[in-house]
N, C-alpha and C positions, 0 to 999 in steps of 0.2 A: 497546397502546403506552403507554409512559410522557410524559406532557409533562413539559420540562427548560426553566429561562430561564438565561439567562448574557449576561453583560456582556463585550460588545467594543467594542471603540474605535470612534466614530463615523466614520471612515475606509473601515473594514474593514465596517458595517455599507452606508457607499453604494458601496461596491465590489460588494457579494452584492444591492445592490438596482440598480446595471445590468445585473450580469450575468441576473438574473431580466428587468428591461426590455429586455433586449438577444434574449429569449425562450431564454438558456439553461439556463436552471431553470423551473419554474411557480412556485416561493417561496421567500421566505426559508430558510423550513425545508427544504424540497429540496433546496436548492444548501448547507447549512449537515450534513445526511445523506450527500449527494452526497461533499464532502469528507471527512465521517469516512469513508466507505466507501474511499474512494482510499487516507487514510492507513494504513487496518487490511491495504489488499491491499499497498500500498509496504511496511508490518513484516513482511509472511509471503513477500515476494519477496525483503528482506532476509537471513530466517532462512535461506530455502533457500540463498541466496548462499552465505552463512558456510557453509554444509553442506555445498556444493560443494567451496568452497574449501578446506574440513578433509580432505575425502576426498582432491583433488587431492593435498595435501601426503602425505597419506599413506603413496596410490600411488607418491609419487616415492620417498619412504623404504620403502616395503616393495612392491616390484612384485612379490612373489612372490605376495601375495594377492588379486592381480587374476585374475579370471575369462576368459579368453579369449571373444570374440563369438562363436566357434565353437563354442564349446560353449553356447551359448544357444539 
């Protein structure tokens, strides 16, 4: 693993040091991984989103190209 430092507002640093006192991280750096993790699955639930919602439109403009469940 790589070590990374970065500066955030002293606010946002005793926010992530209750939530660690509060025992819902083990650290700093847990609860600071912890959020990049949520942020990268919250972009790939977004993506899908949009992909749904391109298909959806699609469907509604060309339902000839829907697959019937019965035939699955």
């Amino acid at each position: 693993m790589v070590q990374v430092q970065l500066r955030v507002p002293e606010e946002m640093v005793k926010e992530i040091d209750n939530w660690v006192e509060s025992g819902k991280f083990k650290s700093r750096s847990d609860a600071i991984k912890t959020i990049i993790e949520l942020y990268e699955e919250r972009e790939k639930t977004r993506e899908f989103y949009k992909m749904l919602s391109e298909r959806s439109k699609e469907s509604k403009e060309k339902p000839e190209n829907l697959i019937p469940l019965e035939e699955l």
